[in-house]
C-alpha positions in Angstrom: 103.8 133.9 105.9 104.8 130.6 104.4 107.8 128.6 104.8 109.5 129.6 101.7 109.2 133.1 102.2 110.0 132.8 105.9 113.1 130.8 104.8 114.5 133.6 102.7 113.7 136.3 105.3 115.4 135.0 108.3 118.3 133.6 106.6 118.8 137.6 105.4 118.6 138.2 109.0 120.4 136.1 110.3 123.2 136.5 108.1 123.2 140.4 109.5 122.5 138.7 113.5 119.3 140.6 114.2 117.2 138.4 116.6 113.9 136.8 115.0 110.8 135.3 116.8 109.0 132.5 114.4 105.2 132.2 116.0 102.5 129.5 115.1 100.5 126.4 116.0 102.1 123.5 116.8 103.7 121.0 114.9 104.0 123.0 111.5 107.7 122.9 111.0 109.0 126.0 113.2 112.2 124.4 114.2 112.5 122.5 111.1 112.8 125.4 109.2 115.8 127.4 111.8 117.6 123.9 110.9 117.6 123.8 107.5 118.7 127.2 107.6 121.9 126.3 109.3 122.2 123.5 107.3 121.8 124.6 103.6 124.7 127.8 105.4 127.5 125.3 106.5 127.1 126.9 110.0 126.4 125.3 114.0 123.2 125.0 115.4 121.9 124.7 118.5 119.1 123.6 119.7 117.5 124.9 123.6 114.2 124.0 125.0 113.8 126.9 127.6 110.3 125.3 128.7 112.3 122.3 130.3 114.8 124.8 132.0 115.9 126.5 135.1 117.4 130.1 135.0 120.6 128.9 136.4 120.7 126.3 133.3 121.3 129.6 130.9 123.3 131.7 133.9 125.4 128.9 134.6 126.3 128.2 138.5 128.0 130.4 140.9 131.5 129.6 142.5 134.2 131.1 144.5 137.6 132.4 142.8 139.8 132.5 145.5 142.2 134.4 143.3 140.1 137.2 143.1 138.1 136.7 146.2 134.8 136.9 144.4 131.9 135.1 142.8 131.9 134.0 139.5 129.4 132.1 137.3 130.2 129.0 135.2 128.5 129.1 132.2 126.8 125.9 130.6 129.3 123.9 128.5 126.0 123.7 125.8 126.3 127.5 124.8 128.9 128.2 121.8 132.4 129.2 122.4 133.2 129.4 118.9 132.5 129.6 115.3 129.4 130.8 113.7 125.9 129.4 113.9 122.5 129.6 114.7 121.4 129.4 118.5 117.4 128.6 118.4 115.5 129.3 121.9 112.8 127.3 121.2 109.5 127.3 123.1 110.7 130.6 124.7 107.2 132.4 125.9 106.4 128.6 127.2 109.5 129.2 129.4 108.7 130.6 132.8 109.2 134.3 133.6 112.2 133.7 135.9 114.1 131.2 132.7 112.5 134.7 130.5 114.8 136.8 132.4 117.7 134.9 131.9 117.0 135.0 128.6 116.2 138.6 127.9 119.9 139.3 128.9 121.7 136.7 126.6 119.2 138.5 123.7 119.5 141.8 124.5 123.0 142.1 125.5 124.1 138.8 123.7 125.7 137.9 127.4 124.9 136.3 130.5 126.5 135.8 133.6 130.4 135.6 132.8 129.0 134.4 129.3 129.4 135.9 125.9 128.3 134.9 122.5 130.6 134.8 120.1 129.8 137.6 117.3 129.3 134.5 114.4 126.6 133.5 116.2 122.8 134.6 115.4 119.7 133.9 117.6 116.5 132.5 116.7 113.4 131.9 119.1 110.3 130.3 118.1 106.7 129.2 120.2 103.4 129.0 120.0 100.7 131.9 119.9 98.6 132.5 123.2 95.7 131.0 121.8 97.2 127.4 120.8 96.2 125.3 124.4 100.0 125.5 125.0 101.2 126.8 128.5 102.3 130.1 127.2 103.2 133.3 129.4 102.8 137.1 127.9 106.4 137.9 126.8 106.7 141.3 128.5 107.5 144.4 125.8 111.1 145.2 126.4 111.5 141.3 125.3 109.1 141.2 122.6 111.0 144.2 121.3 114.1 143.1 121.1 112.7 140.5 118.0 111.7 140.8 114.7 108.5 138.9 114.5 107.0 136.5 112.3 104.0 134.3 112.0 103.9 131.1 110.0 101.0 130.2 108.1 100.7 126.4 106.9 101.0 126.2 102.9 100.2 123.2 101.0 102.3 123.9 98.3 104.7 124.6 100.3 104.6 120.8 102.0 104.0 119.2 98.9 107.5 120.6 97.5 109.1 119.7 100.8 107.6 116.1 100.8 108.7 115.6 97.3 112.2 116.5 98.0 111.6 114.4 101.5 110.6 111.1 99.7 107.5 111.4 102.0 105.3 108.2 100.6 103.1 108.6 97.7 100.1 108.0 99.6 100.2 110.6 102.0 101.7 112.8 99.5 98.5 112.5 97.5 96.0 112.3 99.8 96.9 115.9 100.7 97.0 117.0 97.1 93.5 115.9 96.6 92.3 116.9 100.6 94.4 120.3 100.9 92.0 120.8 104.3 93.5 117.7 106.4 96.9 119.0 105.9 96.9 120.9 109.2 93.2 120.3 111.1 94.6 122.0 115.3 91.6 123.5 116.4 92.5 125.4 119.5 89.0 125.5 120.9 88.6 121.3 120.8 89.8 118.6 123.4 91.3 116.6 120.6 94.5 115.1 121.8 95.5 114.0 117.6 95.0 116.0 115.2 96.8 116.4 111.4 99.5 118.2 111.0 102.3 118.5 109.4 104.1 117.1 111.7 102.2 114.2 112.4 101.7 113.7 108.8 105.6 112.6 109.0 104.7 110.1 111.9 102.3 108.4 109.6 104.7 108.7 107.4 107.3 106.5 109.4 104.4 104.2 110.5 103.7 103.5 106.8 107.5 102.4 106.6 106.9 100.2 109.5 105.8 96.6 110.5 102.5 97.9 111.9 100.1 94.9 111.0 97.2 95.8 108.7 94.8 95.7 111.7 96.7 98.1 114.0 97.0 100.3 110.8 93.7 102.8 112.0 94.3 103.0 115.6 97.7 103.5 115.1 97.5 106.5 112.2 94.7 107.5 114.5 97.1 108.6 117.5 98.6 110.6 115.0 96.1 112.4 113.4 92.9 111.6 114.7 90.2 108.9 113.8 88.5 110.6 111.2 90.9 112.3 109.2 92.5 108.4 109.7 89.6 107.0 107.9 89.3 109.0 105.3 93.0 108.3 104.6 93.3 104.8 104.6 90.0 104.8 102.1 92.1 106.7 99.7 95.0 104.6 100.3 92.7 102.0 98.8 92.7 104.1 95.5 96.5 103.2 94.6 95.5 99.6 93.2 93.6 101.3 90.9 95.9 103.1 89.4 97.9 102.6 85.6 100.8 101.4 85.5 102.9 104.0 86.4 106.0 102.4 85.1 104.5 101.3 81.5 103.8 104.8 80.8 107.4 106.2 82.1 108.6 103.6 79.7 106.4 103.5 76.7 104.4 106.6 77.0 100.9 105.2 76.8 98.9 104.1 79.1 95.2 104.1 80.6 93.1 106.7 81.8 90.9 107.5 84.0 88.1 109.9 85.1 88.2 109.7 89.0 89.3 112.4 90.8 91.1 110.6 93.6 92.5 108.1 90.9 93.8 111.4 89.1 95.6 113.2 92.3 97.3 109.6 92.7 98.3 109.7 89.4 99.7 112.7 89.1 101.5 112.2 92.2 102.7 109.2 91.7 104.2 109.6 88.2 106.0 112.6 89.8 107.5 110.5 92.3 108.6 107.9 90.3 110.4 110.5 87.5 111.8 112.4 90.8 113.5 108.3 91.9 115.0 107.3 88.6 115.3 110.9 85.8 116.3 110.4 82.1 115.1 112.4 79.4 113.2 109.5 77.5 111.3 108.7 80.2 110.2 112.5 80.6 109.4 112.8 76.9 106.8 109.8 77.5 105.8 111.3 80.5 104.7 114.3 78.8 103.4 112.6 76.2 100.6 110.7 78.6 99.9 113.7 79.7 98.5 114.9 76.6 95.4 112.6 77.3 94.9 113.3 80.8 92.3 116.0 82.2 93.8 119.5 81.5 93.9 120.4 85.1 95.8 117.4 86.0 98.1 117.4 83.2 99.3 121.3 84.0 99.5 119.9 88.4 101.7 116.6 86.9 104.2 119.4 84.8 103.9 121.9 87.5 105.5 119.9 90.1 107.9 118.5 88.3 109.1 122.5 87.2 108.6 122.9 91.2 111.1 120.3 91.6 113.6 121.6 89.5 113.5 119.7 86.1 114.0 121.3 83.0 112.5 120.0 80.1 112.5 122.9 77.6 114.9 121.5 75.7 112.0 118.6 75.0 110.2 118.6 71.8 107.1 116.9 74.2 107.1 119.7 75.9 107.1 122.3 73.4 104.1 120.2 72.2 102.8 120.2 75.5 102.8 124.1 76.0 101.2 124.7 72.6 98.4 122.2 73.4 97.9 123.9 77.2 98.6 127.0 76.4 95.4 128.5 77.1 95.6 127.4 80.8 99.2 128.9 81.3 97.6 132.5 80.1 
């Protein structure tokens, strides 16, 4: 399932408090979508990483009321008192069994110890599947039944929108639009201790905002995603000083060309970002207007995104010209 759809599903959820499991490989965004969730809602959010806890962490720690002569737990000053919110258990079936247990009683009965959740709050848990090199234990049944379960799949549209609205750098942005493959390259049966995904694709993005010196670039972007998938970006990197001029064509309209496919997915990436930074409707009118002389396929990706990203330009006599001249690919 991919992010988008996951996004509308468990926010429906979690608005009526049923408890959801998110699986999938690492480093495709699990937790990153449960936060934005909270986020784009107004509402808490809380963050617990069962696979670095004890079970007492979640019970809380016993002591003696003398009032009452009897044992009572103090529960963990991190768990909600109040409010309303979203308490994500990530990592969960990376927890061990005994931290599980602990667990299974705040989900089931939404209690533990002298603990209670408050009703505004929802749970979430996320982890990885079994077969993902991660040290995972079998959730038993009665927990795994107590969730409604989703798997995430890794969609590049889905990133693409995501780094747009991210300011994620051109480059990378591009080079995934014209290699979808080395979006997301885990294999679960290799050694490999880097490997691309989305994820580290927002390391390299922070490296590129860096100081890293031009000869550390590889090895560095290489611990994030691994060396070859490194190589073959920093080649394409090359391709952006052969671009147009991006900013003569958002200004006058016009503009050079080219036939190279790499130069193309830059192109079409880069004008995006650029309208997406500084938006006017004369600078969208000659944007379309380039567009007229670019390969088809590129033209309808440039417009495409842009719709994606929520500009409207139908009020645009460029782009009623546009649709008339590319209407054949729309069908």
């Amino acid at each position: 399932m991919k992010a988008t759809d996951l996004s509308s599903a468990i926010e429906a959820l979690v608005e009526q408090r049923v408890p959801t499991f998110l699986w999938g490989a690492p480093g495709i965004g699990k937790s990153s979508i449960v936060k934005q969730i909270a986020k784009s809602r107004g509402v808490g959010f809380i963050d617990l990483r069962l696979a670095l806890m004890d079970p007492t962490d979640l019970k809380g720690i016993p002591f003696y009321d003398k009032d009452s002569h009897t044992a009572l737990w103090a529960p963990p000053a991190f768990l909600p008192r109040e409010g309303e919110g979203i308490l994500f258990l990530d990592e969960l079936n990376s927890a061990a069994p005994s931290v599980q247990a602990s667990a299974y009683q705040l989900i089931l009965d939404r209690r533990v110890g002298e603990y209670e959740l408050p009703d505004g709050w929802a749970i979430v848990a996320a982890g990885n599947r079994e077969g993902d090199r991660g040290v995972t234990y079998r959730m038993p049944s009665p927990l795994a039944n107590r969730f409604v379960h989703f798997e995430m799949d890794v969609d590049v549209e889905d990133w693409r929108l995501w780094a747009y609205r991210n300011a994620i750098d051109e480059r990378v942005l591009s080079y995934i639009s014209y290699k979808n493959e080395h979006l997301f390259t885990f294999d679960a049966k290799s050694d490999a201790k880097s490997f691309a995904t989305p994820r580290s694709w927002e390391y390299v993005n922070s490296v590129l905002k860096s100081k890293v010196s031009e000869d550390l670039l590889l090895e560095t972007i290489g611990g994030a995603l691994g060396k070859d998938v490194a190589v073959s970006f920093l080649a394409f990197c090359k391709v952006m000083s052969r671009l147009p001029d991006i900013k003569n064509i958002l200004h006058s309209g016009g503009g050079e060309y080219s036939d190279e496919v790499d130069v193309l997915y830059a192109l079409s990436t880069g004008l995006v970002s650029a309208y997406l930074k500084d938006r006017d409707d004369k600078k969208l009118e000659n944007l379309l207007r380039y567009t007229f002389g670019l390969k088809s396929e590129f033209a309808v990706m440039t417009v495409q995104d842009l719709q994606r990203n929520g500009v409207n330009m139908e009020h645009l006599e460029a782009f009623r010209e546009w649709v008339e001249k590319f209407a054949y690919l729309l069908e």
